[in-house]
Steps between C-alpha positions, in 0.01 A plus 500: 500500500797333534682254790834502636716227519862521752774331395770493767833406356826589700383752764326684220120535452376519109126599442398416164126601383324239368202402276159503680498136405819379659261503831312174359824331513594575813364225777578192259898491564750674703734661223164704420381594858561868595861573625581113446832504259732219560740708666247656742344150534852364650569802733152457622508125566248204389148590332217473737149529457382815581237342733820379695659840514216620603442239824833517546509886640218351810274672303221242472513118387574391174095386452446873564764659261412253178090658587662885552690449145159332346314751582714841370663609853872415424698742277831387438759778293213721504278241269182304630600103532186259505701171394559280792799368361688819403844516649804731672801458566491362927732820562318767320428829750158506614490873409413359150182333611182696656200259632147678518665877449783456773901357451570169597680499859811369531553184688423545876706226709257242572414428873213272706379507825303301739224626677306366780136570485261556782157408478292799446728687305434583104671446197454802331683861461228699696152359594195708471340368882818608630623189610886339604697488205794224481712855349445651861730235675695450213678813431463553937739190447677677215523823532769556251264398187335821395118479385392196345395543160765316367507206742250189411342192690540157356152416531265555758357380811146661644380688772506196756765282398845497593893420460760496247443800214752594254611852376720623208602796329474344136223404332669182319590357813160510587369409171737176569383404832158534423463313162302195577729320184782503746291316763693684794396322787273686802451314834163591707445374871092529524325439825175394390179368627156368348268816395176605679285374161662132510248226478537292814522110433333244675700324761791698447730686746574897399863364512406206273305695296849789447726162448250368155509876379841517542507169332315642184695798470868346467358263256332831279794716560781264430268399163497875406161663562287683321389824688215678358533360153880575518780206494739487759849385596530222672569551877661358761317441828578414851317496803450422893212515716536652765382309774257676759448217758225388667403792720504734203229621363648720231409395108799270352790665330799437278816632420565444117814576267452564153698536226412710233719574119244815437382795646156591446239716688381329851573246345533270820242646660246450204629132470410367863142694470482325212567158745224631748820632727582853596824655627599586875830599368735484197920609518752457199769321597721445219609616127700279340699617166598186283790611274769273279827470667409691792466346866150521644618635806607811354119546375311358730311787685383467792359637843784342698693741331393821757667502814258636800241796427703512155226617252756590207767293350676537177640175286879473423555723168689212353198266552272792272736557249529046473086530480471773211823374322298183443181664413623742248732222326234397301436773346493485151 
């Protein structure tokens, strides 16, 4: 069989049949990728990598696109690409490129949202026990968003926790504001207390007993800990007792702020058992976006943002477009 290569020169399209063999060529340069002339190269802008196209649409993060190519599901001028590093022009129409059977969807105008989570409500589509759902008060909030397959949480927080929770339409922006390498930074206020299996000490208060564990744990977390064989960012911890007085006879507390550059699964929760503490309650505060040239108000997120029994708010368009600009200008 034979392959086509399209030569746009002028307005005109010129399909020439070539060799079987021309198809080895055709990831190693641009002048020799399908549809890639000079003159179809400058209409259609700068080379990209495909990869980049590819996250570029919302599609799925770049990580995701160089496996999807790797592994046979990207066809791009109706032949197979597996090389990483194979190119298009930036402008090319994403009717030319079909990932796992279907086209490539156009650009969708990125957008974010804040979300206030309750406790007792689930991070998932639909939930097999049949319980809350944080979609139920979301689209109550926002009616106008239709279904929510194509809507994504940065991230999760479980069943009992609580606060801040972000939701986009694309999949880069989440890819983005998830990847640990960025080292976004989430804020946790835990009310904590010593767990039932804690080994008492000899002539130690409950309270003075919370203040050495507390103690231990800002030294292991700011050190960064290993957690079930698993290294750790370092994290930032704060903390207040909270004083019950003398005529109390409730079991010593403490409010604690930590700062974490990661997001992995209970992972505060599995880090204070791990310090003999357990959890009365835990609320995100705060997600804060780092980006060059760009003031960290403008991506700081946070829960002073909702005005009273707000549940839904939706970031500045300017400030999203500022957040994936920078993330996609490294692509390659």
């Amino acid at each position: 069989s034979s392959s086509e290569c399209a030569v746009r020169l002028s307005g005109f399209a010129l399909v020439v049949n070539m060799p079987p063999f021309f198809t080895l060529f055709r990831s190693f340069s641009l002048s020799t990728t399908p549809a890639l002339g000079a003159a179809a190269t400058a209409a259609e802008g700068a080379a990209v990598r495909l990869s980049a196209k590819i996250s570029r649409s919302g599609l799925c993060s770049r990580r995701e696109a160089e496996r999807l190519i790797q592994n046979g599901e990207v066809v791009c001028f109706g032949d197979v690409v597996t090389d990483v590093a194979f190119k298009v022009p930036e402008k090319v129409s994403s009717a030319h490129i079909r990932v796992r059977g279907s086209r490539l969807p156009d650009s969708v105008p990125p957008r974010l949202w804040l979300f206030m989570k309750k406790r007792e409500e689930i991070v998932t589509d639909s939930d097999p026990e049949g319980r809350v759902t944080i979609w139920d008060r979301f689209f109550a909030a926002k009616p106008n968003l239709a279904g929510k397959s194509h809507l994504h949480t940065v991230g999760r927080l479980d069943y009992q926790s609580e606060g801040l929770l972000l939701v986009t339409n694309r999949q880069d922006l989440k890819a983005f504001l998830e990847d640990p390498a960025e080292e976004h930074e989430r804020v946790y206020k835990v009310k904590a207390k010593l767990a039932k299996w804690h080994k008492r000490a000899p002539g130690l208060t409950e309270e003075e007993l919370l203040k050495d564990k507390l103690m231990r744990m800002k030294k292991w977390l700011g050190d960064g800990p290993v957690l079930e064989k698993e290294k750790l960012n370092p994290i930032k911890m704060y903390w207040d007792l909270i004083r019950n007085g003398k005529a109390s006879s409730g079991p010593a507390r403490a409010w604690l702020r930590l700062v974490l550059t990661e997001g992995k699964n209970r992972e505060i929760r599995r880090l204070l058992k791990e310090s003999h503490l357990s959890v009365d309650r835990l609320i995100r505060t705060h997600y804060l976006v780092e980006i060059p040239g760009v003031s960290t108000k403008e991506t700081s997120f946070t829960l002073g943002a909702f005005g009273p029994g707000e549940a839904v708010k939706e970031v500045k368009p300017e400030v999203v477009q500022k957040m994936l600009k920078y993330y996609h200008s490294r692509d390659v």
